[in-house]
C-alpha positions in Angstrom: -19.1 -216.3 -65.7 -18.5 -215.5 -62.4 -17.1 -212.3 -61.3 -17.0 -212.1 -57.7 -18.6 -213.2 -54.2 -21.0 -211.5 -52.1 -20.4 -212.1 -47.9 -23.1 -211.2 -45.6 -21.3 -211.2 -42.2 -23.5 -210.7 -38.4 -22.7 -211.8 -34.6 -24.2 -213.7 -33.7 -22.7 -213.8 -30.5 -25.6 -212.6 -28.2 -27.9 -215.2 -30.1 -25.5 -218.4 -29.2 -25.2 -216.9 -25.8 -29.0 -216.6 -25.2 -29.0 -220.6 -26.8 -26.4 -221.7 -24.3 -28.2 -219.8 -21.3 -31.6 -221.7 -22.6 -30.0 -224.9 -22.9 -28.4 -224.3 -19.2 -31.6 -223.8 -17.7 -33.4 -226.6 -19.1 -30.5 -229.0 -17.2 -30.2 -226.8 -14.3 -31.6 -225.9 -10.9 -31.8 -221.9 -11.0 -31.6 -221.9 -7.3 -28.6 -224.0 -6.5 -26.7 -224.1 -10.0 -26.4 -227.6 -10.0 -28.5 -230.0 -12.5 -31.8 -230.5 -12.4 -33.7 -233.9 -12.2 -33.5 -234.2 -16.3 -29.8 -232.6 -16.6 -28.8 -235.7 -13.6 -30.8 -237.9 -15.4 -28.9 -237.7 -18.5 -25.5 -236.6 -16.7 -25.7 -239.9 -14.9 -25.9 -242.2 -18.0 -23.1 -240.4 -19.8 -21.4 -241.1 -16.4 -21.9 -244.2 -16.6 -21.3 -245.1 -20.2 -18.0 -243.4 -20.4 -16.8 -245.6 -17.5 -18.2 -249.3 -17.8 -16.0 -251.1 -15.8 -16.2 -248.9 -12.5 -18.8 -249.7 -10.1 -21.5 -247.4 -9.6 -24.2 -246.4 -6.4 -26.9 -244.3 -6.8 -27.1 -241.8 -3.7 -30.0 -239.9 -3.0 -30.4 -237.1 0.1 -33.5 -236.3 1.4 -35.1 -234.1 4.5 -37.9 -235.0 7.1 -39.9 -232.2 7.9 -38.5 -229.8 5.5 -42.1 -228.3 4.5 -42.0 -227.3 8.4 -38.9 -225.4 8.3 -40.3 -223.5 5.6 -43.5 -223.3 7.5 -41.8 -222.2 10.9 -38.9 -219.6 9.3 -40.2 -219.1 5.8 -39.0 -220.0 2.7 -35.6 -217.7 2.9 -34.2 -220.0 5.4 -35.5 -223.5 3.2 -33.3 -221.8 0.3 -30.5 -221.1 2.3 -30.0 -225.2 2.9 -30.8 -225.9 -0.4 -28.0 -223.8 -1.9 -25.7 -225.0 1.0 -26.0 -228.6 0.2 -25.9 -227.7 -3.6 -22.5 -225.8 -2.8 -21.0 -229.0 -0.8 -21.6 -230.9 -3.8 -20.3 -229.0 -6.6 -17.1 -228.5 -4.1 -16.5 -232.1 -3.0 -17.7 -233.7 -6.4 -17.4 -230.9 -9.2 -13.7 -231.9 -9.9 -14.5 -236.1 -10.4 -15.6 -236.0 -13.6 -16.6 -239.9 -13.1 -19.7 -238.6 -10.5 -23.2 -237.0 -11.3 -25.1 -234.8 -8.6 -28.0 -232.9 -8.9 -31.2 -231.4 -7.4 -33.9 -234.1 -8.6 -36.8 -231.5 -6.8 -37.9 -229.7 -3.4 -35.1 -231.1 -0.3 -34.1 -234.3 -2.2 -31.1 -234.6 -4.0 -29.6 -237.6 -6.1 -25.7 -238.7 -6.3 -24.1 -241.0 -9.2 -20.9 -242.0 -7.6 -18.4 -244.7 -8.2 -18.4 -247.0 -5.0 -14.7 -246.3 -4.3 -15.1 -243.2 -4.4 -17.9 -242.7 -1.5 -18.0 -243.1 2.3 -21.2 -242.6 4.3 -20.5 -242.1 7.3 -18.3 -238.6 5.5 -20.8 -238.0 3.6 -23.3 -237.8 6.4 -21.1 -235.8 8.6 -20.8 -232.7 6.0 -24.8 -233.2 5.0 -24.7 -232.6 9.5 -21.9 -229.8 9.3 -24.0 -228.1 6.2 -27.5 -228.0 7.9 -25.5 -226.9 11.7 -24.6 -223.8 9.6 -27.5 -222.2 9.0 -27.7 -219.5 12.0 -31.2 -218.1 13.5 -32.8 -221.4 13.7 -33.7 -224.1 16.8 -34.9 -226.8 14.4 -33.3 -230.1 13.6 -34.3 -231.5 10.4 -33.9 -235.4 9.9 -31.2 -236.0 7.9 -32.3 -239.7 5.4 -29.6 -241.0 2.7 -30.7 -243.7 0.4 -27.9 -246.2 -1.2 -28.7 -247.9 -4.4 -25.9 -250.4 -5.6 -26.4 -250.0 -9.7 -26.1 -253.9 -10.5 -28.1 -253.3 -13.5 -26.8 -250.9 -15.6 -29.7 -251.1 -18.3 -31.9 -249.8 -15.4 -33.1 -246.2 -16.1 -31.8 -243.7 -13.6 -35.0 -242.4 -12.7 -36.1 -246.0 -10.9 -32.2 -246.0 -9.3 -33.2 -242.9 -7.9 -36.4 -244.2 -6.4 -34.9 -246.8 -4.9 -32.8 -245.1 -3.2 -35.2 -242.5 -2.0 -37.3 -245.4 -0.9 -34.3 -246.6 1.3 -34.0 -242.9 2.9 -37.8 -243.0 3.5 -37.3 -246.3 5.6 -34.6 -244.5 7.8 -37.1 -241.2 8.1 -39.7 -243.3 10.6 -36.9 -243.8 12.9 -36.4 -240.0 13.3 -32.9 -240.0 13.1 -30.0 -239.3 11.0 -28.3 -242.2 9.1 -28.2 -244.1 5.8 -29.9 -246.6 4.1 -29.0 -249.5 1.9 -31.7 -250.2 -0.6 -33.2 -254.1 -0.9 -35.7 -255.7 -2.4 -37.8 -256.4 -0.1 -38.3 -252.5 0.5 -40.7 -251.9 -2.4 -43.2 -254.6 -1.3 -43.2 -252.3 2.4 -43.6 -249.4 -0.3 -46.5 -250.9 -2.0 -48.2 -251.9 1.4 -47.0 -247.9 2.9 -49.4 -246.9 0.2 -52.0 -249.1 0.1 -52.3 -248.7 4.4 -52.2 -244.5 3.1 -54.6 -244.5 0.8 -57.2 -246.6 2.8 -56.8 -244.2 6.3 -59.3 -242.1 5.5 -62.3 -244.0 4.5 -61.1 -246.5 7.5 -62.0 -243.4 10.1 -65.4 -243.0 8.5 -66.3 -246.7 8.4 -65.3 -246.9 12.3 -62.2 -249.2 11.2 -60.1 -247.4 13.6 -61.6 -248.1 17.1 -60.7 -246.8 21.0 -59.0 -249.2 22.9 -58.9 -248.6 26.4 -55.6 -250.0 28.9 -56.7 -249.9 32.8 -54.5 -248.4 35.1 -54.9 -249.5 38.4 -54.2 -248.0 42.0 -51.4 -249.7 43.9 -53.4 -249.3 47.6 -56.7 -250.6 46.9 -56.0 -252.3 43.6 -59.3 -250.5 42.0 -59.1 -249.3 38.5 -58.7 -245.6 38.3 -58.8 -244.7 35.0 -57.3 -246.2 31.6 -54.9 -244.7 28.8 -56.5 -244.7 25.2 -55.0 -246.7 22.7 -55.7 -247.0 19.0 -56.3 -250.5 16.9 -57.8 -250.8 13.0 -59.9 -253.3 13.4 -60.5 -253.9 9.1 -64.4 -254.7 8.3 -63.5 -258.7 7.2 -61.8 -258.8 11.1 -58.1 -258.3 10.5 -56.2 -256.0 12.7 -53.8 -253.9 11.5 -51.0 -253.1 14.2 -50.1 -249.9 15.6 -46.5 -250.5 14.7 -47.3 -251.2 11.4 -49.7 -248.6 10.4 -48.5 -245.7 13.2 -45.1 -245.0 11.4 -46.6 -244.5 8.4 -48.9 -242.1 9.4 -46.1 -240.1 11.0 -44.0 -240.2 7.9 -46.3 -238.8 5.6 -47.6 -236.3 8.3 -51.6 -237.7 8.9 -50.6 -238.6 12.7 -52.3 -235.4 13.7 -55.8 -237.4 12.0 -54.9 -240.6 14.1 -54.8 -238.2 17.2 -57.8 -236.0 16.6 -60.1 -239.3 16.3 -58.7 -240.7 19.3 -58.9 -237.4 21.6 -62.6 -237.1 20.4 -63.3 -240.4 20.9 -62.0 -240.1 24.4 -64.2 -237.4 25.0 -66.9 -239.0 24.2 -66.6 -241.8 25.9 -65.9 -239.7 29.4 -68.9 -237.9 28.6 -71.5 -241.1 28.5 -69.4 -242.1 31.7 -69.9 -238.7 33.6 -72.8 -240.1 36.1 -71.8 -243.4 36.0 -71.0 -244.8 39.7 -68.0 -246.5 39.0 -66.7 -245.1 35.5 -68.0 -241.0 36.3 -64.8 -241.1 38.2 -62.2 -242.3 35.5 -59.6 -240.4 34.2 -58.4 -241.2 30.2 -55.0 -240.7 29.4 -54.2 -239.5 25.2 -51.1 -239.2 23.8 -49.8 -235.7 21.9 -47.6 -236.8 19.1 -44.0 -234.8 18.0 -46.0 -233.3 15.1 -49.1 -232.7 16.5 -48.2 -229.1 17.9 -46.9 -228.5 14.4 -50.0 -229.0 12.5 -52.7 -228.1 15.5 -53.5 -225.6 17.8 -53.7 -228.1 20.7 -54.7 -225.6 23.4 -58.0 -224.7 21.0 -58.6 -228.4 19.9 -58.6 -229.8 23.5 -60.8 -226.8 24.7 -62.8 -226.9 22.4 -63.4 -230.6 22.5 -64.6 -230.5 26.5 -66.6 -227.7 25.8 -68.2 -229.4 23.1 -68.7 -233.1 24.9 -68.9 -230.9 28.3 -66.8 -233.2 30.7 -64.3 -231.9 33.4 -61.0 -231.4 32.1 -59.3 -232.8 34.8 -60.5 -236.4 33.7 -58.4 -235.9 30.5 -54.5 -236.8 30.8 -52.5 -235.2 28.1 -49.8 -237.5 27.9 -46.4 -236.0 26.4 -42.2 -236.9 25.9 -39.7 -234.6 25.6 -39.6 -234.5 21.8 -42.6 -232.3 21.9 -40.2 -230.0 22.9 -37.3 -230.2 21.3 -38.0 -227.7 18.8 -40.1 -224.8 19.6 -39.6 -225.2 23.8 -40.4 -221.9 24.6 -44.2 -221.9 22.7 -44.3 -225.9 24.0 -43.9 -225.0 27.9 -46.0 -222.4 27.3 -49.0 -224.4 25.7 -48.6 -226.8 28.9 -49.2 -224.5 31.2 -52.4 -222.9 29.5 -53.8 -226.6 29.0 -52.5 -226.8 33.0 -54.4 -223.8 34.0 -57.9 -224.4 32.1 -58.1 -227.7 33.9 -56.0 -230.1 32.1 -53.9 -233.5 33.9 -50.7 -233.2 32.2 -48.3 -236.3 32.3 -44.7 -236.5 31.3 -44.6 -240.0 29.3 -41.9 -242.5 28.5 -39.9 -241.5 31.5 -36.6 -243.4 31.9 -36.5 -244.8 27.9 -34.4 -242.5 27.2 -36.5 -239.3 26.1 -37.0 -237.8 29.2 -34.2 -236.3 31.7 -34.0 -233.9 34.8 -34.1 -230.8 33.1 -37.6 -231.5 31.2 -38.8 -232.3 34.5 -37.9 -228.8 36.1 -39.3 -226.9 33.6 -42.7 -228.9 32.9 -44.6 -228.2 35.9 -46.7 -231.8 35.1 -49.1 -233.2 37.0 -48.3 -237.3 36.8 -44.8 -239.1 36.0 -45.0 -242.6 33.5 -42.0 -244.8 34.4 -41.8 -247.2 31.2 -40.1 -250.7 32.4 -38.9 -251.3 29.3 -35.5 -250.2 30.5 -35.1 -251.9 33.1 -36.0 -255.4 31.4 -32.8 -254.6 29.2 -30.0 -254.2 31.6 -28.2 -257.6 33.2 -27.7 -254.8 36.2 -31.3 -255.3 38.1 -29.7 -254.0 41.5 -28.8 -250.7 39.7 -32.1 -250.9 37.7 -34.0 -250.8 40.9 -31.7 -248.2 42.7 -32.6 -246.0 40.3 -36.4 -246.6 39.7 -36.6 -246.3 43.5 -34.7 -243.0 43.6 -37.2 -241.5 40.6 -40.5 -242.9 42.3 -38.7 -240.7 45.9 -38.4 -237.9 43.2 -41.7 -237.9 41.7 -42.8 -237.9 45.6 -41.0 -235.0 46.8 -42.4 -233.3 43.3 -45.7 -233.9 44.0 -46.2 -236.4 41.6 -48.3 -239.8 41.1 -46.2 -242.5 39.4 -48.0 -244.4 36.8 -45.3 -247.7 35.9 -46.1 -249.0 32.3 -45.7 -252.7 31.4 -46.1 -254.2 34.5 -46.7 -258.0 33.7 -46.1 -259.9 36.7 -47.5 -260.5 40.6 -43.9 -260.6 41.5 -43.4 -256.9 39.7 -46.2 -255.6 41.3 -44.9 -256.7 44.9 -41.5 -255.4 44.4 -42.8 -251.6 42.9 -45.8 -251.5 45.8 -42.7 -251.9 47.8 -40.9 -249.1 46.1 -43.8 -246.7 46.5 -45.3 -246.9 43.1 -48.8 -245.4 42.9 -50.0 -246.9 39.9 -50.1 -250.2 37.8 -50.1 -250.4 33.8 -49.7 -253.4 32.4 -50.6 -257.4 30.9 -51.1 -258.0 34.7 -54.0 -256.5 35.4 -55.5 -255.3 32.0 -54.4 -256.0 27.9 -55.7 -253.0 25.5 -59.1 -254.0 25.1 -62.7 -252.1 23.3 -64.5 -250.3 25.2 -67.3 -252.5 25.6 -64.8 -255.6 27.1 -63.0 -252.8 29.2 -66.6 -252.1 31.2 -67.8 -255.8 31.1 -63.6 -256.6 32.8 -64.2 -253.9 35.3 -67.8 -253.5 36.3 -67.4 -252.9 39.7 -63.5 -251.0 39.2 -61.7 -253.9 40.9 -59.3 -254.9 39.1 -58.2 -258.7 39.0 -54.6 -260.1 37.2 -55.8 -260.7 33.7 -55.7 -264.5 33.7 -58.9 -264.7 36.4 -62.0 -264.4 35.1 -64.3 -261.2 36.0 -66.6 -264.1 37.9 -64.1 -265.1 40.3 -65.0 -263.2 42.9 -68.6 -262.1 41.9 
């Protein structure tokens, strides 16, 4: 018979506490607090499930150039955002028990909201107020916000979250902070993104991507005096890929600096089997600098280093450059342009007049040549005004000491009114369409150049 019971009594406490801390950090982010890509995942579909009648978007914040900020100040100020935009969510959503947020990894984070409940153009402006916070730094980072409308709630919440990241990554070639709805018809750009990404590389050592050359052309004497380098991928069964469709891409997903290299050495080596050449010895050849090429080169020992290896004159390569290379780091950037300046370098401020470019860049860049783009004068109604103020730029440029070079001059009737104006020098479909090098010399064998619709033989 029984005569009694026998307890055996321990806390536990610590144990369960250890459990719950191990269970936390599987679903959390250490860093920010917030959930992690799995704790989302799954905090999204409960979410969702507990309200199935409420309509749901899937948000998803990402950063361009992030792995720069960290490369620039260090990881210390990377965290800093980080925990900032982790600490703006848990305050503006932690309450709404009807929304999901977490850090899904790196800069990018992910949002299950109801669509009531969300307004981008707030949300935006406290991502903005967040990242204007952090003190010490004079780098913008590009804010990208993806919108997914959920109309299929049997979709897992990883692929919601990849289309909306796919939407931001749309919005990050345009360099600029906004948001994005997602659509279709983005994930077949996605699938092309990649294919265009993962076929670069082999394309540069096949020759696929191939020097084009644009003649610019004196406004006295109407001889060519030099031509601005242009890049085409010319695929091996004949297709061309565009610039505009194969450029952004490159930028995006930071191998622009690659584009650039090629181009510059091609460039050089081009000048070099022209240096005693009668007509073409005396060229100059133009190459653009990219935003993110002083990021991820030392420009003043690539450019020195490629005359010295091709040994040409420096002065018969143009470093064309916008403001944007500037933006960031100005101090280091005006100080690269003047040592290029003083080894031998033409420097040219590009783009002048789209909207890039304004007085104050043009004090403190001490350039050699000014490019007027016509784009913006083609889209006013105001032509009167338009030409006012290209005539009181070109007057500028004179009293700076400084060649105009006019881009995207098309017709006769163009060229009259900006010889008029004072204009130094013509780029444009008039007198010469980006060609290969090889049509470029058979076009302009002698260096006169002719309108584009003459042939060469005319006046043989």
């Amino acid at each position: 018979m029984d005569v009694g019971m026998y307890f055996l009594i321990s806390d536990c406490t610590q144990d369960q506490k250890n459990l719950d801390l191990e269970h936390f950090g599987t679903m959390h982010n250490a860093l920010t607090g917030i959930y992690n890509k799995y704790g989302f995942y799954r905090q999204a579909r409960h979410v969702m499930d507990d309200n199935p009648h409420v309509e749901y978007l899937m948000v998803c914040l990402n950063f361009g150039d992030f792995k720069l900020l960290n490369g620039l100040y260090g990881m210390t100020k990377g965290n800093e955002l980080l925990v900032r935009v982790g600490g703006m969510l848990r305050r503006r959503y932690g309450r709404n028990r009807r929304t999901a947020y977490g850090r899904i990894r790196a800069d990018r984070f992910a949002m299950m909201i109801p669509a009531e409940d969300f307004v981008p153009e707030e949300y935006l402006k406290t991502v903005e107020t967040v990242m204007h916070e952090l003190t010490s730094i004079h780098f913008d980072l590009q804010i990208a916000i993806g919108i997914c409308r959920v109309t299929d709630r049997r979709m897992p919440i990883s692929v919601l979250c990849d289309c909306a990241f796919l939407a931001a990554s749309v919005l990050k070639t345009q360099e600029s902070n906004g948001y994005v709805w997602y659509s279709e018809n983005m994930m077949s750009d996605r699938i092309r993104d990649r294919a265009i990404l993962s076929r670069f590389s082999d394309a540069l050592g096949r020759g696929e991507v191939q020097l084009y050359l644009q003649a610019q052309v004196g406004a006295g004497d109407r001889h060519v005096i030099g031509a601005e380098a242009l890049s085409r991928w010319v695929c091996e069964d004949g297709r061309v890929i565009p610039p505009a469709v194969f450029i952004p891409i490159l930028e995006e997903h930071g191998k622009i600096w690659q584009l650039d290299y090629h181009i510059w050495e091609m460039a050089c080596r081009l000048l070099k089997s022209w240096k005693d050449d009668p007509v073409f010895g005396s060229y100059r050849i133009s190459v653009n600098i990219s935003v993110k090429d002083i990021y991820y080169l030392d420009l003043y020992e690539v450019f020195t280093h490629l005359v010295e290896e091709y040994k040409i004159d420096p002065g018969h390569l143009e470093l064309e450059i916008t403001e944007t290379v500037f933006m960031d780091k100005p101090k280091e950037a005006i100080l690269l342009i003047q040592r290029l300046k003083e080894y031998g370098f033409t420097i040219a401020i590009d783009d002048f007049g789209s909207g890039y470019s304004s007085l104050s860049f043009l004090k403190d860049i001490q350039a050699d040549i000014l490019k007027i783009d016509m784009e913006f004068l083609r889209k006013t109604e105001h032509q009167e005004r338009s030409r006012i103020i290209l005539r009181s730029i070109v007057a500028l440029a004179r009293e700076l000491g400084m060649p105009t070079v006019v881009e995207g001059v098309e017709t006769s009737q163009q060229v009259r009114d900006l010889t008029q104006i004072g204009c130094d020098i013509f780029q444009g479909f008039y007198y010469s369409r980006p060609v290969p090098v090889a049509d470029f010399e058979e076009r302009f064998p002698d260096g006169l150049a002719r309108p584009w619709s003459e042939p060469v033989q005319a006046e043989k």
